[in-house]
Each structure stands twice: as C-alpha cells, then as structure tokens.
C-alpha positions as CSV (number, residue, x, y, z in Angstrom):
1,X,59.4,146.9,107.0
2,X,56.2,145.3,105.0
3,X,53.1,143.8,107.4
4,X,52.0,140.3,105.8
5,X,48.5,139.2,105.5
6,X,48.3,137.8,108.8
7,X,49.7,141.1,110.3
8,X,53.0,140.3,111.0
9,X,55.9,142.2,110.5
10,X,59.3,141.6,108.3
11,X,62.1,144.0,108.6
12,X,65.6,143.8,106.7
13,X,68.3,146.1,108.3
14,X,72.5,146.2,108.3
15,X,74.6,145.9,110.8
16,X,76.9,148.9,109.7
17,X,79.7,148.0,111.6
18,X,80.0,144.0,111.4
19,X,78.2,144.4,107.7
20,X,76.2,141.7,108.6
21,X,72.5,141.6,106.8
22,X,69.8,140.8,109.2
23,X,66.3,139.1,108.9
24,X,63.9,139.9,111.8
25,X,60.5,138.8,111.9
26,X,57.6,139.9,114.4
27,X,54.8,137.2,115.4
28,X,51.6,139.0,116.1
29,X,50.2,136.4,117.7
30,X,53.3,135.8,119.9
31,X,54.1,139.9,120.1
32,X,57.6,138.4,119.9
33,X,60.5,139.3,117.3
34,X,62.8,136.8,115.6
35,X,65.9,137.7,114.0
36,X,68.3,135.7,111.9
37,X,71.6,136.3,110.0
38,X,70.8,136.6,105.5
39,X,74.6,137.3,104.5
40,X,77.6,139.1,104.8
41,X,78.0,142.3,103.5
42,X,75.3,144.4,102.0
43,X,73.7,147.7,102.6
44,X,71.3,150.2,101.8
45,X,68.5,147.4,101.9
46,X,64.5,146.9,100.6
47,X,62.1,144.3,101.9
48,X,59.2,143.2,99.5
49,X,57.2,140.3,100.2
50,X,55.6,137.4,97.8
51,X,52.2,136.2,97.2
52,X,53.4,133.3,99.6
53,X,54.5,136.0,102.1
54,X,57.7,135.4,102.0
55,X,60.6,138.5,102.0
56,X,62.8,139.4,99.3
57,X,65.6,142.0,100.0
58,X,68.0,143.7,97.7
59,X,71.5,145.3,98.9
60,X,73.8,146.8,96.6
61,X,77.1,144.5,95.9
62,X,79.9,145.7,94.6
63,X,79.8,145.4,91.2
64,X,76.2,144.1,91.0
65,X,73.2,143.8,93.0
66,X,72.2,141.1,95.7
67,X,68.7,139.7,95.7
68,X,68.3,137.4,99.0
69,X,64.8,135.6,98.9
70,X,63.1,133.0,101.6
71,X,61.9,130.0,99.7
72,X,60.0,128.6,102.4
73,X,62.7,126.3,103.8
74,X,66.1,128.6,103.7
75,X,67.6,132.0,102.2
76,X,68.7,131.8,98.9
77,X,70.7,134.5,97.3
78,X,71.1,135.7,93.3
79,X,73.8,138.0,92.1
80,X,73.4,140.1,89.1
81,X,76.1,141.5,88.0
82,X,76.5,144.7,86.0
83,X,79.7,144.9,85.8
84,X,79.7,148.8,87.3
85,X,83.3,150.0,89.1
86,X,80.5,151.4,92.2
87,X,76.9,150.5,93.7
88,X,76.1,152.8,96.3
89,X,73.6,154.0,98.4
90,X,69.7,153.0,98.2
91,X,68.2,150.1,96.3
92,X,64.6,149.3,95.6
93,X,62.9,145.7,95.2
94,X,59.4,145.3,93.8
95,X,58.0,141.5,92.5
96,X,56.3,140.8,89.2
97,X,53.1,138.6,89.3
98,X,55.4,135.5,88.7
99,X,57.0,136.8,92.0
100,X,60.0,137.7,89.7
101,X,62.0,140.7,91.1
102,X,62.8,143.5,89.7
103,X,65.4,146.1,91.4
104,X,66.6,149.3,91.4
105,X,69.9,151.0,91.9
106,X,72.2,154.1,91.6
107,X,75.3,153.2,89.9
108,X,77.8,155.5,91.3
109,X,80.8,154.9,89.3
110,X,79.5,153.0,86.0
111,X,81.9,151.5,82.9
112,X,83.6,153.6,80.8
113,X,82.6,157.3,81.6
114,X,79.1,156.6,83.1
115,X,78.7,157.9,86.5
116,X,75.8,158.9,89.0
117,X,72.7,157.1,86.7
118,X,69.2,155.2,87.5
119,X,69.4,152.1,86.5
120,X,67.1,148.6,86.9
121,X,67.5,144.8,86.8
122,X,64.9,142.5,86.1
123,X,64.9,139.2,86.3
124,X,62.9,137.2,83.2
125,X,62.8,133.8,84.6
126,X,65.8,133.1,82.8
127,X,68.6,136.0,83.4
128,X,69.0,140.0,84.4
129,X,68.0,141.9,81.7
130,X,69.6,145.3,82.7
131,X,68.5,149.0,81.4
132,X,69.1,152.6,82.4
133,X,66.4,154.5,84.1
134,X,67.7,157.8,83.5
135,X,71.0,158.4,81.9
136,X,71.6,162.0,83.3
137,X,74.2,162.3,85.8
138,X,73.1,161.9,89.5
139,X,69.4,160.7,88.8
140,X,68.9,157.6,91.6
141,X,70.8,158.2,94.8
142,X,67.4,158.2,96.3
143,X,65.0,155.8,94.7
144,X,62.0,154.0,96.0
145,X,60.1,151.7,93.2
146,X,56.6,150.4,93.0
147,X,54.4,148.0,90.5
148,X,51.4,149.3,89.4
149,X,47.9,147.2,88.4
150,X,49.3,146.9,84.8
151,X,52.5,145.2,86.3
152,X,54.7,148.2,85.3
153,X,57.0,149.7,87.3
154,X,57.3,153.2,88.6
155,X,59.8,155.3,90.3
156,X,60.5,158.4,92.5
157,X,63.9,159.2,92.8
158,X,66.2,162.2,93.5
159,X,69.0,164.1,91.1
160,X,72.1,165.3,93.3
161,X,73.9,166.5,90.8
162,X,74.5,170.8,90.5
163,X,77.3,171.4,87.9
164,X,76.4,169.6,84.4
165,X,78.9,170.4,81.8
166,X,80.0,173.5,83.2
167,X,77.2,175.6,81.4
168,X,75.9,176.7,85.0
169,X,72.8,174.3,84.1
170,X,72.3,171.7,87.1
171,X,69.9,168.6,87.2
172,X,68.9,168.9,91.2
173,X,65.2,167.8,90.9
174,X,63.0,165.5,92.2
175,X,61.9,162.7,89.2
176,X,60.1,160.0,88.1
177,X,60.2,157.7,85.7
178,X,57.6,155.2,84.2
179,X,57.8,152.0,82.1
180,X,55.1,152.0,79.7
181,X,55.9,149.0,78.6
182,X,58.8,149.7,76.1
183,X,60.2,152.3,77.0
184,X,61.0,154.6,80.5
185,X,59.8,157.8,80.7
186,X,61.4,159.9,82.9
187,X,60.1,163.0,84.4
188,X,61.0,166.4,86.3
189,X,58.8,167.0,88.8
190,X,60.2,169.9,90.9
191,X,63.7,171.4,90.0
192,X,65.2,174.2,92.3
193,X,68.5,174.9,93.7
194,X,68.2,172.6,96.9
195,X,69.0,168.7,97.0
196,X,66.0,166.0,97.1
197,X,67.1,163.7,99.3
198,X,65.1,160.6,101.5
199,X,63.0,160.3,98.3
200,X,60.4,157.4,99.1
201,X,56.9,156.1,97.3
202,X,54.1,154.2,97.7
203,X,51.0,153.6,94.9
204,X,47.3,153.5,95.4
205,X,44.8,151.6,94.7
206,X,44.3,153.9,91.7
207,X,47.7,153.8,90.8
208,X,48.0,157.3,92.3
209,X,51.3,158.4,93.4
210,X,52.4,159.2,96.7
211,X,55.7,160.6,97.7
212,X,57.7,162.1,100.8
213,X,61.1,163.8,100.1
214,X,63.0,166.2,102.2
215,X,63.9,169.7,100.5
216,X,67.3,170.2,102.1
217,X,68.3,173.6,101.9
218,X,64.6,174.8,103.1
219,X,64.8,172.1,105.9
220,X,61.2,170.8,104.8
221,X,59.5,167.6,104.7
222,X,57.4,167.2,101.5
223,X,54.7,165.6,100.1
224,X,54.0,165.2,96.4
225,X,51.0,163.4,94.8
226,X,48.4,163.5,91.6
227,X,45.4,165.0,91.5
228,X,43.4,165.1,88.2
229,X,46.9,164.2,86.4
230,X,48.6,167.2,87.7
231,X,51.3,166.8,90.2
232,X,50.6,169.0,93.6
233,X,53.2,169.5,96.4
234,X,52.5,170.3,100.1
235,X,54.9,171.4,102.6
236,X,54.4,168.6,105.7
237,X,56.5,170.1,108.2
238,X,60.3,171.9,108.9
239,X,63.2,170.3,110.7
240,X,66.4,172.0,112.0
241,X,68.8,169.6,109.9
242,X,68.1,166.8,107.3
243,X,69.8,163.7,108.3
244,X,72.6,161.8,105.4
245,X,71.9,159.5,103.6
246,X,68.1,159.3,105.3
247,X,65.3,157.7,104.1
248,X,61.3,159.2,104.9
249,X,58.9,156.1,105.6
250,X,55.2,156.4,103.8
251,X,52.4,154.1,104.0
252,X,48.6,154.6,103.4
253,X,45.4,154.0,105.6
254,X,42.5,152.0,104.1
255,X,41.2,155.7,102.8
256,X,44.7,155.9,101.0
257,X,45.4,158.8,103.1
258,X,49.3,159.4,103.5
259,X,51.5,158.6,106.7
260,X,54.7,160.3,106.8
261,X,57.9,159.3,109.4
262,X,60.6,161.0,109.4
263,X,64.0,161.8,111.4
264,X,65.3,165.6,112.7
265,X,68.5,165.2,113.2
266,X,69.0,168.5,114.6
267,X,66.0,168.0,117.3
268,X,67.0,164.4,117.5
269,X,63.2,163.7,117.2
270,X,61.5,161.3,115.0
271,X,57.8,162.0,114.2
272,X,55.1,160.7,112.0
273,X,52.5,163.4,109.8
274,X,48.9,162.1,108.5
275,X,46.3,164.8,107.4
276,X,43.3,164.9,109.3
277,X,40.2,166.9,107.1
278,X,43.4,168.1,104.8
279,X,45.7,169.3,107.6
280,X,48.8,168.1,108.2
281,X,49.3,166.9,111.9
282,X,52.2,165.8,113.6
283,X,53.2,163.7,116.8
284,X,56.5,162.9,118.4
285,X,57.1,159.5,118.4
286,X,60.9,159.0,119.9
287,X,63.7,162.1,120.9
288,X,67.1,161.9,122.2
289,X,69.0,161.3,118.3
290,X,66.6,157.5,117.8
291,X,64.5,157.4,114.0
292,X,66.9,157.7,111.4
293,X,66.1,155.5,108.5
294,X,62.5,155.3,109.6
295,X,60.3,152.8,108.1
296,X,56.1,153.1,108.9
297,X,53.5,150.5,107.8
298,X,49.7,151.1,108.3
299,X,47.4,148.2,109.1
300,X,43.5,148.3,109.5
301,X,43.8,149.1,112.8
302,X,47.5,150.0,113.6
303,X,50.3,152.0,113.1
304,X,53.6,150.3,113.1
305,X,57.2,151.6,112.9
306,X,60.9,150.5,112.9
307,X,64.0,153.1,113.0
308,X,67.5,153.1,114.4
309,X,68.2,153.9,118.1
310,X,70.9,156.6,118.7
311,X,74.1,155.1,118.4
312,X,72.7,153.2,115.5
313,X,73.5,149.9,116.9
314,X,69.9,148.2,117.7
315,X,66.5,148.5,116.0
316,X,63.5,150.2,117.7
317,X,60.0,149.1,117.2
318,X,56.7,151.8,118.0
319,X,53.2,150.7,117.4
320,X,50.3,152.9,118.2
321,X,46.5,152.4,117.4
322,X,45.2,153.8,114.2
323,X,42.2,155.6,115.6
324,X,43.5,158.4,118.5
325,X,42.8,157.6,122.1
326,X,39.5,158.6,123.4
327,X,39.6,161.1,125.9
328,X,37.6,160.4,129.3
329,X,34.2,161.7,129.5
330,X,34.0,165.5,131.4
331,X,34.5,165.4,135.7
332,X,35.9,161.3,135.2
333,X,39.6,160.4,135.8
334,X,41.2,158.4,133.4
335,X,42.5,154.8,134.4
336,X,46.1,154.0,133.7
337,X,46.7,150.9,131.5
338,X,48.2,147.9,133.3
C-alpha cells in the first residue's frame, strides 16, 4: 500500500486462488474503495507510485519479471525476461527520476547451476539491463528496495540458506546491499543460526536506513537502523510463531520515527509497534488469524493499514489517528462517537 499526495490510498494484492492481480484504489474524499482487475497470474507483488501518482507493480513471472504500470488512461504491462528456470517469492519495485523502474527479485532456480541469488532489472529507457545483487546462494527471498537522494538503489534482504558447500559454514544473515554507482556492495549485517525472514525497508530523509525483520527461531520482531554509521538492532517485540512467507509493514512519521505491523500467527493477532521517548509500544489492531502480509502507511495525521482477513480471501483496511485519543477530563463521562 503507498498514500498519494492527495491522501489516497493504492494497494496491489493477489488473489491466490484465481491468481488474479488486483488494483484497488481508496478515494479519501469519497472514503470509498475501487478495485479493478491488472492481469492474470502474478504474485508476491510491490506498489510504487510516480511523480504523476500513478502505481507501478511488479510480480514475479515465470521466467522473468512483470512490471504493470497506469499510464493515465489504462494498465500497461512490460515483461523482462531473464531467462531463469524459477522466480519466486517477494519482489521489490522502486522508480528512477525519469519514472523508470527498477525491480528486484530472488531467482530461485537460475541458468546453468545458479540458484537462490539477489538479482535486479532496470529499465534504461531502452531495454532491462539485468545484474546480480548478491551471488551467494539464498541472498533475496526477502527483499524490500528503496532509492535514495543520489538516485541509487538500496536493499535489505534475507539469506535462507544453512549448508554452503558442506564445510558446516552457512550464509543465514540478514544483508544489504548498495549501488554506488558501479558497482553493488553487499553487506552482512547480522549472521546467527536463525532464519531472517519478512525483511522490509524504508529510507529517511537522510538516507537513513530503517528495517523490520522477524528472527525466527527467537520468535522476535526486529528493528535495525544507523546511527553515526554504525548499524544498531532492537528487539520490538516476541510472537508465539512467525507466519511463511510473511512480510513486516514499516513506514515513518513526519519525525522519521518507525511504525512496525506485523502478524502472530500463533496468537492470530496482528499489531503495529512505534517508540514513544525510545520505548517500544505496542497495540492490537485485529485477532482471530486476520494481518498476514501486513502493509502500514503513515500520513500527517493518520495511520493506515491493509492485511489479509483469515481465510485469506478478502482484504482488510484499519485506520486510526496518528496522535492517541485524549482521555476525558477527571469525574466527566466520555461520549460515544456516532
């Protein structure tokens, strides 16, 4: 989900079981949702909008990647093939200046002997010019991309793999990776024996880092972010059982402080963190198995969020404002909202 200039909302999402990828669009003015069919097939899907406001999504596909883009009269689709045997799982979309897309993707089953590696698309105007992220084997199931000022891309991503060669080494981490302009830099940012999974990022103003991940065997959600150029991790809160393959949602106030969503699926609870005088604090937003694949979006005065309901067959929208409610003054009832 992204909020436009105007406050409105644009969500991509998949029907899983008719494989159908959805458009829906929420009028602020009208507080009405619209919802419209993109294309068959698709999954695993990122929304970015343009400087005209209009969404992009990318979905893996097959042997390529899908970009499907609103040109201000009707959905126009670009294929970029990569010629891979398997795209799978999560993609990320981010737009140049020029509104050119770039997107990420794990390519699960590669040519030749390439498997589980980070790889990106971008396209020049002209054509995809492909590249690998990060060559080591199970770097990108979870990725989640961002442009910075300098118009250089950045991404957080997860490594899944444990056995690597069979010298009892194993590349489980948490990463990111930079384009400095020639080159990507890769990085390890916290290597242990549990899985990193529902990896997702968000820049700052600053081109600060912000990240939420979920530390699987410790059953923790986590935060990760830069201060002074040293990377600092923070332990947001526990769940009873990661949900597969999950996604965390994180967006920033207007003080660039962090809002975390993000699904139990053991409580069946979804909640949403934010620090308050550097405290983590937590509220329950839904229960009864609704908020996998959470996404949250922060306005100036508004929190918005959009997950799956419990069967996983219809979208749920939540909205709350920003600042918490004021309680009523000592000895005075408080009137119910019509």
């Amino acid at each position: 989900m992204k909020l436009d200039s105007f406050g409105n909302a644009h969500v991509a999402h998949v029907d899983s079981f008719e494989g159908v990828l959805h458009y829906s669009f929420w009028d602020r003015k009208l507080h009405k949702w619209f919802t419209t069919d993109v294309s068959k097939g698709g999954a695993f899907c990122t929304l970015v909008l343009d400087s005209k406001q209009h969404p992009h999504i990318s979905t893996p596909a097959g042997t390529g990647v899908m970009h499907s883009y609103w040109d201000g009269t009707k959905w126009q689709t670009q294929f970029a093939n990569v010629h891979a045997r398997v795209i799978n799982y999560f993609t990320s979309i981010t737009l140049d200046a020029k509104d050119n897309p770039s997107i990420t993707f794990y390519e699960e089953a590669g040519a030749g002997e390439n498997w589980g590696r980070l790889r990106i698309v971008v396209w020049n105007g002209s054509y995809w010019d492909l590249k690998t992220v990060d060559s080591d084997h199970g770097s990108g199931k979870f990725n989640s991309m961002a442009t910075d000022s300098k118009g250089y891309q950045e991404i957080a991503y997860g490594n899944v793999e444990y056995a690597v060669s069979g010298d009892g080494g194993h590349n489980v981490s948490l990463r990111y990776a930079r384009f400095n302009g020639q080159t990507w830099v890769p990085e390890i940012l916290e290597r242990t024996d549990t899985s990193k999974w529902s990896v997702n990022m968000v820049l700052d103003s600053k081109d600060v880092p912000h990240i939420t991940y979920t530390d699987v065997s410790n059953h923790l959600i986590k935060y990760a972010t830069q201060k002074a150029g040293n990377w600092v991790f923070e332990a947001v809160d526990t769940i009873a059982l990661q949900a597969y393959p999950d996604r965390n949602g994180i967006a920033l106030d207007n003080q660039g402080e962090p809002y975390i969503s993000y699904y139990d699926a053991g409580a069946g609870t979804l909640k949403v963190a934010h620090r308050v005088n550097g405290k983590w604090l937590t509220e329950l937003v839904d229960r009864d198995f609704a908020g996998y694949t959470s996404s949250i979006q922060v306005s100036s005065d508004e929190v918005f969020l959009i997950y799956s309901d419990e069967p996983g067959t219809q979208l749920k929208f939540a909205r709350r404002s920003l600042l918490p409610p004021v309680p009523p003054p000592p000895g005075k009832p408080q009137t119910a909202a019509k």
